[in-house]
N, C-alpha and C positions, 0 to 999 in steps of 0.2 A: 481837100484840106480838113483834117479835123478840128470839130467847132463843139461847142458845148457837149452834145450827147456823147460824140465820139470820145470827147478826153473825159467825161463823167463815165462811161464804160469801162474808158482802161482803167480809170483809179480804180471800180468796184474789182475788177479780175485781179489786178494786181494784190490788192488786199487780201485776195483769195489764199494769192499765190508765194509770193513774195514776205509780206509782210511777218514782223518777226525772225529774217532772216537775218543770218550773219554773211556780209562782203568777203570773201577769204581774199577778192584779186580782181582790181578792176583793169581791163585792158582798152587805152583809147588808140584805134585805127584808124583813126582822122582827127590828126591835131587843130582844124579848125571848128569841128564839132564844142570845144572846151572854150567857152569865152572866158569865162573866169574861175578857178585861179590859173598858172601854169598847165600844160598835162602832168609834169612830175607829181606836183605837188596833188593836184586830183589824185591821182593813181594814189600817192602813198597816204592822205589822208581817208581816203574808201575804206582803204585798206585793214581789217578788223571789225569798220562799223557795222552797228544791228539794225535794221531798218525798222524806228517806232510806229511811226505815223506816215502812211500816204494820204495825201489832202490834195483838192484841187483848187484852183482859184481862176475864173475864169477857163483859157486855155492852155493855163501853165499848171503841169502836176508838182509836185511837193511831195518829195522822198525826206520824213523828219527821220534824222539821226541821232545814235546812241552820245555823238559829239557835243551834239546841240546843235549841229550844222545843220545845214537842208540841201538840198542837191533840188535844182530846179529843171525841170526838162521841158522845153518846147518843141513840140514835135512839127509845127511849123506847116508844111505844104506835103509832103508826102512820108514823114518818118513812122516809124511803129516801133513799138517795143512787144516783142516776144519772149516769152517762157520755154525753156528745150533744153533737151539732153544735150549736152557738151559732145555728142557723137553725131549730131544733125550738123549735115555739109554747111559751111559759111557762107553766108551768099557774100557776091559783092558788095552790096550797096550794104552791110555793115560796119557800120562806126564806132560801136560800143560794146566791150561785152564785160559783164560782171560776174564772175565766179561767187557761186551762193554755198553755204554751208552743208546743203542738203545733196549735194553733187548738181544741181540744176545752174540752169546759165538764164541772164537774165542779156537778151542781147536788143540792142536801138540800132534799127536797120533805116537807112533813107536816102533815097537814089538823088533826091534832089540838091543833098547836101546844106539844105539850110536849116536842118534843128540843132537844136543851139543849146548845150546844159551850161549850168554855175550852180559852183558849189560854194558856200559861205554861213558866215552868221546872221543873224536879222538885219541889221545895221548892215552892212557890205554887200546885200543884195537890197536893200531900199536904195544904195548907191546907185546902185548896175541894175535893176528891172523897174520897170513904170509902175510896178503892183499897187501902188497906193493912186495909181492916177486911174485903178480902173471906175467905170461904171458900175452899179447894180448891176447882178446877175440877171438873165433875160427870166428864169425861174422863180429866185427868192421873193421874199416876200417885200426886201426894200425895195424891187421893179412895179410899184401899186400904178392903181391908171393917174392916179392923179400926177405922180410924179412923171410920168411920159406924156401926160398934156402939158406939163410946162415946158421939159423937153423940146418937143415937137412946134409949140408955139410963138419959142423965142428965135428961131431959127428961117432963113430961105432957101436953107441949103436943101438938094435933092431928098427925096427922103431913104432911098435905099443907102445910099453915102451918110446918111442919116444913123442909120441901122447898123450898118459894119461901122461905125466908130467906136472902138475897147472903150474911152473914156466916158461914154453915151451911157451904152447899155454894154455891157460886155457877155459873149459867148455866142452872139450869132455871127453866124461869116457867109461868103454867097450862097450857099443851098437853101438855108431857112430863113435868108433875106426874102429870095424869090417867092418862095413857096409861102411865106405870110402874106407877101404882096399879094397875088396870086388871090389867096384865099379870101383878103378884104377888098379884093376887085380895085386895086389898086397902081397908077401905073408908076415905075421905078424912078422915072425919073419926076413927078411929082413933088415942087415948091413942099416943104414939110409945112411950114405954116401955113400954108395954102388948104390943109384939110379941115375937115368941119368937124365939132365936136361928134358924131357919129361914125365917122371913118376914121378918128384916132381910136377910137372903142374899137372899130373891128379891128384893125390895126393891134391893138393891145392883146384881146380875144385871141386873134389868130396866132402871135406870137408864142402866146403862151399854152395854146394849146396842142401844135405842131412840137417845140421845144420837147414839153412832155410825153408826147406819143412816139418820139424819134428818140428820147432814154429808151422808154418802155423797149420799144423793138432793137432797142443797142446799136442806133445809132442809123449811119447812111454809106451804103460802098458804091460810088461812083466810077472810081480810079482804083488807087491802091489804099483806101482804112481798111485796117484788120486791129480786130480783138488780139489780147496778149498769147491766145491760142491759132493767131493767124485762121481766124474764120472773119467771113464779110457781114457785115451789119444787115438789118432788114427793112429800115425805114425805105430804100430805094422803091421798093415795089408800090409804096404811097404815093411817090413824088408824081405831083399835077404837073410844073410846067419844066422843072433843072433835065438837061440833057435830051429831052423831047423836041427841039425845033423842028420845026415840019409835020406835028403830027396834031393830029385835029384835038381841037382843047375840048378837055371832059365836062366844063361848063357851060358850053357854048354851041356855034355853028363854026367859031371861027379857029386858026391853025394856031399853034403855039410858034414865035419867032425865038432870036437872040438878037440880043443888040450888048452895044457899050454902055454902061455905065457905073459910072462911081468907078471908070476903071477895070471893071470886073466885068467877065461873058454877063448876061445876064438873060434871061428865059422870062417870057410871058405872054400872055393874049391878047394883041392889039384891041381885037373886040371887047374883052371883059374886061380889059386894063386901058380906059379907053385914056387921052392927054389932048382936053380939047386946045383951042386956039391961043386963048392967052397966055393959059400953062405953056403948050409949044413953044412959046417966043421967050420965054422966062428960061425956059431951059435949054436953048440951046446956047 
């Protein structure tokens, strides 16, 4: 699923790529890709506009238009948006494709079928998207530690369920949940108010310093993320415990598992990540 790094990736390449283009012909191949407005009306309002501004907010991009509109795209659980020659074969899992002024195609491919655009004014997508309900960014600078100690200390809730909350903090999702945890030696499913002012620091610490190191290398390819040029990210080759179970933990003596929680697979080292007794009972 792409999560912060990954959709801060695409905006930069798109910017690259994209930006200042003119829409000559948007085609939607999956009418429930369009939550809002109609597909007609999508297609014929794309239709001429110049793309001013790509912005991201959280895990939603922001295509600003010549209209004043915005086209919002979530790319959700497995979609991508790629850059190509209008003569490169359509795959299936294609949903989207925009005819660009320069002969190039801007096309949003996603086998899962759950990325979801709208397109609208300010006012009509404060209606239809939570943007205003998110959290500080895991990056900006409104994310300070003081503000994730209160966070963290008004709450009993798990703390990795803690972490994937948009309205919490927004842009981290399961990869750089685990892998902070991981890092402050920390187990997932740990009471949040249960930590100690020293383990919400490394908590905070690790957060934001994985976040950063996973832009830098653009991002993490587990499954299917790919850049707007359909290349894989490179933070994978960092990752301590996502997609490792069974393999002996780089901290430790002990093996990296998966377990449930928050819902989510979730990856760590029983030993480094220890959940003594009273926590066990609180969480289960």
């Amino acid at each position: 699923m792409p999560e912060l790094p990954e959709v801060e990736t695409i905006k930069n390449d798109l910017r690259g790529v994209v930006l200042g283009r003119r829409i000559e012909r948007a085609q939607v191949l999956d009418p429930h890709l369009v939550k809002y407005p109609s597909v007609e009306d999508f297609e014929a309002e794309l239709r001429g506009q110049r793309i001013l501004a790509i912005d991201r907010k959280a895990k939603y991009l922001l295509f600003r238009l010549s209209s004043g509109k915005t086209m919002v795209v979530q790319l959700i659980l497995t979609g991508q948006l790629l850059e190509m020659a209008p003569e490169v074969p359509r795959r299936k899992s294609t949903r989207l494709i925009l005819d660009l002024d320069n002969g190039r195609q801007l096309r949003l491919a996603d086998s899962s079928h759950l990325a979801r655009v709208n397109l609208g004014g300010e006012a009509e997508l404060r209606e239809r998207l939570p943007l205003d309900e998110l959290g500080p960014e895991a990056t900006s600078d409104e994310f300070t530690l003081e503000a994730f100690r209160r966070m963290v200390g008004k709450t009993r809730r798990q703390i990795k369920a803690l972490l994937l909350d948009q309205r919490v903090v927004s842009g981290i999702g399961n990869i750089y949940a685990d892998e902070s945890l991981f890092a402050a030696r920390l187990h997932p499913l740990r009471p949040a108010n249960g930590l100690s002012p020293e383990e919400v620091e490394r908590l905070y610490t690790a957060i934001r310093s994985i976040m950063r190191e996973a832009i830098a290398l653009r991002g993490t390819t587990t499954r299917s993320y790919r850049d707007v040029a359909g290349r894989k990210g490179g933070y994978q080759e960092r990752l301590k415990v996502v997609a490792r179970a069974g393999e002996p933990c780089e901290g430790c003596t002990g093996t990296v598992e998966k377990m449930w929680a928050a819902g989510r697979e979730s990856y760590y080292c029983p030993a480094c990540q220890r959940l003594e007794g009273r926590e066990r009972k609180r969480a289960a």
